[in-house]
N, C-alpha and C positions, 0 to 999 in steps of 0.2 A: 764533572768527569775527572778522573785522576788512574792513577798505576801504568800498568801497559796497554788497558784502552785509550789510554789518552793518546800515548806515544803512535799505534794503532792507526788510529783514525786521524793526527797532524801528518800521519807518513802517506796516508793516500789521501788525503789532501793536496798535500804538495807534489805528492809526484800528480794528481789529475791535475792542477795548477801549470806544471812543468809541461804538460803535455797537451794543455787547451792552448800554451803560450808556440808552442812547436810544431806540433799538429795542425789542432784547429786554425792553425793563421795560414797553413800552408809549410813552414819550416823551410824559410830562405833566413837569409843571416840576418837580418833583423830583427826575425822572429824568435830567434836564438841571444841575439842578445838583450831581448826584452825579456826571456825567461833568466837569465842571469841577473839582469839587475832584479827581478823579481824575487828570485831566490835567495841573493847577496841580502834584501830584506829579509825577508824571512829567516835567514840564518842567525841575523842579527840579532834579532827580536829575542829569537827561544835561546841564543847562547847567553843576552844578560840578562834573561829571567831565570836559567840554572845559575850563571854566574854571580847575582846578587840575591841570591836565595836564602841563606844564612842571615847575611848581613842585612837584609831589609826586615826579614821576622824581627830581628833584635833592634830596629831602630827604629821601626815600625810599627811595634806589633798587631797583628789584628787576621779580619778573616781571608782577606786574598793572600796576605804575606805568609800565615798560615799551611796557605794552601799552597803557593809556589814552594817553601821550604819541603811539606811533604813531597812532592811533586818534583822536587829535583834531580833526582834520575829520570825519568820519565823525559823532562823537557830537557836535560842535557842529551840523551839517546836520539831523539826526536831533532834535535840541534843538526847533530851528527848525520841524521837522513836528510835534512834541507841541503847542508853545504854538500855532503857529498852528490847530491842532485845538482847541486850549483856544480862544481867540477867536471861533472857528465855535462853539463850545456857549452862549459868552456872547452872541453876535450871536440865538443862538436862543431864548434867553433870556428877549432883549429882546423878541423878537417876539411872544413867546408871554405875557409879563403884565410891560407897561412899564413898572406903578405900581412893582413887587418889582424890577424891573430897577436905577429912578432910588431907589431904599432903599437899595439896596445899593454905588451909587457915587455922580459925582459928576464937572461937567465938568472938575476943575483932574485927578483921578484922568485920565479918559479921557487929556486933551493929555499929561499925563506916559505914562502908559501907551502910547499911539498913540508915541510918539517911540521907546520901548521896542521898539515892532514895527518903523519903521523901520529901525532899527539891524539888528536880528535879520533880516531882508529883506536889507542891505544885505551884512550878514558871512554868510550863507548864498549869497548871488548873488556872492559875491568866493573863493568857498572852491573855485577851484579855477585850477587853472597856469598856464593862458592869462588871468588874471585878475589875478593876482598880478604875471605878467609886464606886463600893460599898465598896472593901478597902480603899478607898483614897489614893491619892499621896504617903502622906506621908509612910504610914506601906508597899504599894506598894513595894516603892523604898527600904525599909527598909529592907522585905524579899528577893528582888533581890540580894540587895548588901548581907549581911550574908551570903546567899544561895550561892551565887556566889562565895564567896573567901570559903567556905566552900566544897563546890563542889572543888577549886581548891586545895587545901590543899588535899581534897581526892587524885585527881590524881597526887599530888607531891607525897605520902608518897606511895600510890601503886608502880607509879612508882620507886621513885626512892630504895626503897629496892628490887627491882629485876636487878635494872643496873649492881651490880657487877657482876650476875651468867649469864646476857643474854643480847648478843651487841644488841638484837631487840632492847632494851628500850634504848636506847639512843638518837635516835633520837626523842622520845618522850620527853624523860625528855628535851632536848634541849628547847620543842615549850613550854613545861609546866613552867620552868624557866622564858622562853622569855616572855611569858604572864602575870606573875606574876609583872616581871620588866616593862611593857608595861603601864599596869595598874599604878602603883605605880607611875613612870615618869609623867602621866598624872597628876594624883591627887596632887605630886606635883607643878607642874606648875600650877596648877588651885588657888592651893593654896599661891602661891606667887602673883598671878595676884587681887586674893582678899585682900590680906593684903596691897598691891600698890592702890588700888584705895579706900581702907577705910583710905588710907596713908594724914595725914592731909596736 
């Protein structure tokens, strides 16, 4: 499956997901915070499968990297439906017991965070032709990349200050790490291959 079915059918997925977790459970506050951490995965997942899309065809190459590369709007829009689903379960959260809501974060977390959905707003409302064309290339690519490593920075530092008090996050931090290096490895190699062939 690939294009906008793909995106399609991950978006009601996750939101039937979101709402077997809220719903189906009854929708008391644990049932709300088992669809966030649910979704917090899933967010994960489809942001460093667009996120290392490029850079895994090229280090990679072959038939699924192939596929995630073409597929990278798609699973980055798709991205964009999980968290925002995730932010609906914390907004619901809040509503439902404020005390457990302000325990659990904090306003410098929110301002960081909230800048995180903008971005993700911003690269989901740009991801498509007529959009590209009227940004142009260049600021295009320019809010992808900032947005991107900025997105990813969010979910390092989310992540990684809950690793110590909950073995959930660990296999998270592992793909958020791994993604980080994925990327990085790539740009260097891009970046040796350009200074070899500007190589007199």
């Amino acid at each position: 499956m690939s294009g906008w079915r793909l995106t399609g059918w991950l978006s009601l997925a996750l939101a039937a997901m979101a709402a077997w977790f809220v719903i189906g459970h009854g929708g008391d506050v644990e049932d709300i915070r088992l669809a966030i951490r649910a979704t917090a995965r899933t967010s994960l997942v489809l942001f460093v499968l667009a996120f290392t899309a490029s850079a895994m065809v090229e280090l990679a190459p072959g038939g699924f990297t192939r596929w995630q590369r073409r597929n990278r709007r798609y699973l980055g829009v798709s991205f964009a439906v999980s968290h925002f689903i995730h932010l609906a379960a914390i907004l619901a959260l809040a509503a439902m017991d404020r005390t457990l809501f302000w325990k659990l974060t904090n306003v410098t977390t929110i301002v960081l965070a909230g800048t995180a959905y903008l971005f993700i707003a911003a690269m989901a409302a740009t991801s498509f032709d007529r959009a590209v064309a009227w940004m142009g290339v260049g600021r295009w690519r320019l809010l992808h990349l900032i947005g991107g490593w900025y997105i990813w920075i969010s979910f390092a530092v989310a992540v990684g200050k809950r690793v110590p008090f909950d073995s959930f996050y660990w296999p998270m931090a592992v793909l958020v790490l791994a993604a980080g290096a994925v990327r990085l490895v790539a740009m260097m190699r891009r970046g040796r291959r350009q200074v070899a062939v500007s190589a007199p």
